[in-house]
C-alpha positions as CSV (number, residue, x, y, z in Angstrom):
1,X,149.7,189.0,149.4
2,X,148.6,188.4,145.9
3,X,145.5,188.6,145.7
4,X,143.7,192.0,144.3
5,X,142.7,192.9,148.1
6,X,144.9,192.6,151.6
7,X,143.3,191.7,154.4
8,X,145.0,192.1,158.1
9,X,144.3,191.8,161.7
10,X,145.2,193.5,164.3
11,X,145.2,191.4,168.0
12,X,146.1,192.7,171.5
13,X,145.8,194.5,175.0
14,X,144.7,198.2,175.4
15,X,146.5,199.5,172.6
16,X,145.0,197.5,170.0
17,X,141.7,198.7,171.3
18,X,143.4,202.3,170.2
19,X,142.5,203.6,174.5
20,X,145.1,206.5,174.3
21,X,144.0,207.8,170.9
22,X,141.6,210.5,172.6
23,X,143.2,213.3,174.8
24,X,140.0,213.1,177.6
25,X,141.4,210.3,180.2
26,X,138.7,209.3,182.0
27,X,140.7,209.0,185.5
28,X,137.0,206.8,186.8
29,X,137.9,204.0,185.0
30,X,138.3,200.9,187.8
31,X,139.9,197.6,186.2
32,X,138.1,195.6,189.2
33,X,135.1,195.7,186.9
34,X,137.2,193.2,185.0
35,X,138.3,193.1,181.6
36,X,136.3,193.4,178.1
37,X,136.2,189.9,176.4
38,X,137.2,191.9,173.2
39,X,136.3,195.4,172.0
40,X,136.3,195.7,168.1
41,X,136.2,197.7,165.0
42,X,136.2,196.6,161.8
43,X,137.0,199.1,158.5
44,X,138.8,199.2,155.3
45,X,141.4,201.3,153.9
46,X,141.7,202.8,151.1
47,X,143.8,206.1,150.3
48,X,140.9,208.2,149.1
49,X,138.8,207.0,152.0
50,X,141.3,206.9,155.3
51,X,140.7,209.7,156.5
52,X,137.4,209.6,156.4
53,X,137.1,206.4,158.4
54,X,136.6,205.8,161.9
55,X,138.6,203.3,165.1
56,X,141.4,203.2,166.7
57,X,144.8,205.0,164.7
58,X,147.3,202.5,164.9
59,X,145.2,200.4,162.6
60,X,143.7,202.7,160.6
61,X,147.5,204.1,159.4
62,X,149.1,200.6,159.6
63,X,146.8,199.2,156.9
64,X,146.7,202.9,154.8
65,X,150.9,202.5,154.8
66,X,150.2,198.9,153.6
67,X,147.9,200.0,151.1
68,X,150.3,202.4,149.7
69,X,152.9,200.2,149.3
70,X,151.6,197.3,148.1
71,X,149.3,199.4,145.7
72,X,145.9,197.5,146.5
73,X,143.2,198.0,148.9
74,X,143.7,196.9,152.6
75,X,140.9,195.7,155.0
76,X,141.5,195.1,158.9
77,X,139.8,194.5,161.9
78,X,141.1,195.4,165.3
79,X,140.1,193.4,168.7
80,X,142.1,193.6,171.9
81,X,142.0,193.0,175.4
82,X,142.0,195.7,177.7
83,X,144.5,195.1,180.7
84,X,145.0,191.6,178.9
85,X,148.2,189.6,178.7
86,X,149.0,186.8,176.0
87,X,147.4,184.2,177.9
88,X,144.1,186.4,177.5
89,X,144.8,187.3,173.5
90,X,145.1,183.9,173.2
91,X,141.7,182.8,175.0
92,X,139.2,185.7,174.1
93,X,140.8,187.1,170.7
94,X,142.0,183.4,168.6
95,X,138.6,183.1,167.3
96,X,138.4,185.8,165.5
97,X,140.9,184.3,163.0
98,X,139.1,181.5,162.8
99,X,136.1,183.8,162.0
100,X,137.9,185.9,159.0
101,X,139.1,182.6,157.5
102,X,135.5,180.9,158.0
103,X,134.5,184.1,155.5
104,X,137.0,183.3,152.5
105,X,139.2,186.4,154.4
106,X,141.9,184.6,155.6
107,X,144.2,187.4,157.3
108,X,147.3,188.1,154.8
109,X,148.9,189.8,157.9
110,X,148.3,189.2,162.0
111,X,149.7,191.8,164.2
112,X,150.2,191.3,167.8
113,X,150.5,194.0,170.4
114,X,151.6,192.4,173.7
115,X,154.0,192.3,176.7
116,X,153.2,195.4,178.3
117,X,150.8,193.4,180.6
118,X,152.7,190.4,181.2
119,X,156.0,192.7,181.8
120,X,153.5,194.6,184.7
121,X,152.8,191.0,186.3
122,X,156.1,189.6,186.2
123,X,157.3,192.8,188.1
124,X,154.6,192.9,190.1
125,X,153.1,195.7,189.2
126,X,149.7,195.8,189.4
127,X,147.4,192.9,190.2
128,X,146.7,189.6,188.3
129,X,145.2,186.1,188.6
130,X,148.2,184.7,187.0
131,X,151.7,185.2,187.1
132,X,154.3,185.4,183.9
133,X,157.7,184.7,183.4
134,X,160.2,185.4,181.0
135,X,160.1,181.3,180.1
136,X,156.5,181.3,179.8
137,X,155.9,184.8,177.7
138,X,158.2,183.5,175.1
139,X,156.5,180.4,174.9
140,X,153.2,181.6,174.7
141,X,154.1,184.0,171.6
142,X,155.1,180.5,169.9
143,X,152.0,178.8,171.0
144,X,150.0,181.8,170.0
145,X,152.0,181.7,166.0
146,X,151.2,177.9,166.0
147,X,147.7,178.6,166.6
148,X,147.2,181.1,164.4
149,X,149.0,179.2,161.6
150,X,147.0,176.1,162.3
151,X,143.9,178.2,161.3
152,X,145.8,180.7,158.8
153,X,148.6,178.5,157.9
154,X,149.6,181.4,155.3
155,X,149.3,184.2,157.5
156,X,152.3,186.2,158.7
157,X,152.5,186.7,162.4
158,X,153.6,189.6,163.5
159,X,155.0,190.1,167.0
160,X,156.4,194.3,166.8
161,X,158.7,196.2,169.7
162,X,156.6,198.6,171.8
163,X,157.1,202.0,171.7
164,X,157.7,202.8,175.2
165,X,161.7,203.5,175.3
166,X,161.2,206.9,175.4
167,X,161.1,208.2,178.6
168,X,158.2,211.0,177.6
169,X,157.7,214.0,180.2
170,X,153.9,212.9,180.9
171,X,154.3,209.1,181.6
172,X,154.0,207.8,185.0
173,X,157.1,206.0,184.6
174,X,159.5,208.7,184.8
175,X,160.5,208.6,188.1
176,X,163.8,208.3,189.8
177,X,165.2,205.6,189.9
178,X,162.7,203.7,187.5
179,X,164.8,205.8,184.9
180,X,168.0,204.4,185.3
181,X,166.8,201.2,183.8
182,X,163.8,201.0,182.7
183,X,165.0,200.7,178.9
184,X,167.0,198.0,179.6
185,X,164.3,196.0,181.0
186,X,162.3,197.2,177.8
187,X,164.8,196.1,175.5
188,X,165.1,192.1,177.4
189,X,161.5,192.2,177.1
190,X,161.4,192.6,173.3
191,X,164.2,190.1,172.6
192,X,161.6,187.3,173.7
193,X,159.9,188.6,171.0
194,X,162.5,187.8,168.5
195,X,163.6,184.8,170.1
196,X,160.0,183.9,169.6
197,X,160.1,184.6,165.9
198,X,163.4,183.2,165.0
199,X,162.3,179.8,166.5
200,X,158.8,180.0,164.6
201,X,160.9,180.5,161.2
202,X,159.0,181.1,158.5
203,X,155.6,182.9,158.8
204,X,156.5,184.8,162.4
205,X,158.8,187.9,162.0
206,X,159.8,190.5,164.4
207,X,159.8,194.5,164.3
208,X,162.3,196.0,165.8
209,X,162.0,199.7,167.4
210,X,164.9,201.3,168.5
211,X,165.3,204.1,171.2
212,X,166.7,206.2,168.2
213,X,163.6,205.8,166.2
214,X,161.6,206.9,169.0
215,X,163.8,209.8,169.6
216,X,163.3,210.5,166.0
217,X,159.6,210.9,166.5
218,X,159.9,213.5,168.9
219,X,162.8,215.2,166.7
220,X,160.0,215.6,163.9
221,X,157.2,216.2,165.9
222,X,159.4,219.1,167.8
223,X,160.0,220.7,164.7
224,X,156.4,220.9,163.0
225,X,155.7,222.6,166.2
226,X,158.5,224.9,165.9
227,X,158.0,225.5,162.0
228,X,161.6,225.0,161.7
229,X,163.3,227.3,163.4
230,X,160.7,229.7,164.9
231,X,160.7,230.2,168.4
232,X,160.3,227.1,170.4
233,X,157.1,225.9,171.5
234,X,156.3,223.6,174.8
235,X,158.2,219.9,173.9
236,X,156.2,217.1,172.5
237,X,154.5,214.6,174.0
238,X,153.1,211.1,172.8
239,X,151.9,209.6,175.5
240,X,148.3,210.2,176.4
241,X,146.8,212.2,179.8
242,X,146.6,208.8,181.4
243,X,150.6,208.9,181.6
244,X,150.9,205.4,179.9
245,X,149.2,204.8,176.5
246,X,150.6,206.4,173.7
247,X,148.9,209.5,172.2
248,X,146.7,209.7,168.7
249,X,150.2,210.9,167.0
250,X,152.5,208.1,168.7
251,X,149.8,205.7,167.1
252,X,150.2,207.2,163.9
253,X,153.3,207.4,163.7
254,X,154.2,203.7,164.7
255,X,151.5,202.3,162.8
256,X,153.1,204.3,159.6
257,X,156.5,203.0,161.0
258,X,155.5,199.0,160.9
259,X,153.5,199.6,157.7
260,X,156.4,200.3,156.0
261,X,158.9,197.7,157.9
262,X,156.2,195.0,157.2
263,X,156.6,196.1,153.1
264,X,160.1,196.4,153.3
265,X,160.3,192.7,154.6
266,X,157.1,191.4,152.2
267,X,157.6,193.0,149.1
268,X,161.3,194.1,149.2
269,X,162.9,197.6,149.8
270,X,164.3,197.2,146.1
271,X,160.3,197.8,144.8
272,X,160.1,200.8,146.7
273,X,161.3,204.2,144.2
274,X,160.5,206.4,146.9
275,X,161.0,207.6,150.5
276,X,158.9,206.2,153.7
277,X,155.5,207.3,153.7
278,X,155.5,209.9,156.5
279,X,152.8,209.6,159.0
280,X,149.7,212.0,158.5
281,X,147.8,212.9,161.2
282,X,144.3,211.2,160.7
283,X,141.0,212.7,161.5
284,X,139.4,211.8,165.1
């Protein structure tokens, strides 16, 4: 990161495609027409220009935070995998690091969404031509650093926490007894992610997201709907219609949320004479 211009990638399933982001669900959609190799968008942030831009939110606000903070331009390109697991991030979406690098754009910054999918298949939920296990998701987030590394060997890999310990009031999850434990099985699920990290060292780091922080999301977003006081309005949501995909202000607000973890790690919180940036709703 010290070059005049930041460039990062954003790699995963469904939500790095940004599906979610739009409050239309399109209850049609069949997976048996099988998954999208790869849907992209490709854009570049700059604090005058955000909100201006176009694609999915969680990128478009990850790399505005980042722009902020580290006080340069930031460029990023998001491709994910709809439905896809690590095994298929790996297969369809690897290339496209070898393709920024090929351009002189090495990727200061690669951020992986994953483990919803393979969490899905190793419960059985759903169907799948492959199976995953705990073993084998862990493993495959250290092949997948290694990979990227061999390509981008100074790229930082960055595996984040899902924000799905909230238990919102639309998702299709929130059933008895699914409720009972549902964060716990969350919360297993994300230590492979740090496991993953910590055995990677250097280059791979881990994002936590605690079901506090979450809570604290709907906190903020219940009181700009109640102005503060005023007579209380219908409680928040951010997960989309389709009862599973975060919403266009869950997106923002985690994407502002890493942005400024990823800083605080990068660049120090000492550098920082100022608050968090707050998420800002972007235009659709």
């Amino acid at each position: 990161l010290t070059g005049d211009r930041a460039n990062i990638l954003v790699l995963g399933d469904s939500m790095a495609v940004g599906i979610g982001g739009v409050n239309i669900f399109d209850a049609d959609k069949k997976s048996s027409a099988g998954k999208r190799k790869r849907t992209e968008c490709l854009e570049l942030s700059e604090d005058k220009e955000e909100s201006k831009a176009c694609g999915p939110v969680f990128p478009r606000v990850l790399a505005r935070t980042l722009s902020q903070r580290l006080h340069k331009p930031v460029s990023w390109r998001s491709a994910g995998v709809d439905g896809g697991d690590i095994n298929d991030i790996r297969e369809h979406l690897l290339g496209i690091v070898k393709e920024e690098a090929d351009k002189g754009q090495a990727p200061d910054i690669v951020v992986v969404l994953t483990g919803s999918n393979d969490l899905k298949r190793i419960l059985k939920i759903g169907s799948g031509d492959h199976r995953a296990s705990v073993k084998g998701f862990r493993s495959n987030l250290m092949k997948l650093a290694q990979e990227i590394h061999a390509i981008s060997p100074k790229s930082t890999v960055v595996y984040p926490s899902l924000p799905t310990y909230r238990l919102d009031r639309n998702s299709i999850l929130n059933v008895f007894p699914l409720t009972l434990f549902l964060d716990s099985i969350i919360g297993f699920w994300d230590v492979q992610k740090k496991q993953a990290a910590d055995k990677c060292g250097q280059g791979v780091m881990h994002v936590g997201l605690s079901v506090t922080d979450v809570n604290n999301w709907y906190k903020e977003e219940q009181e700009q709907q109640t102005g503060f006081g005023q007579s209380k309005a219908e409680p928040p949501s951010l997960i989309s219609a389709d009862g599973i995909h975060p919403n266009a202000k869950c997106y923002s607000r985690w994407g502002s949320f890493l942005g400024n973890r990823i800083a605080d790690e990068l660049v120090g919180v000492e550098e920082s004479n100022y608050q968090y940036l707050v998420p800002q709703m972007v235009t659709l």
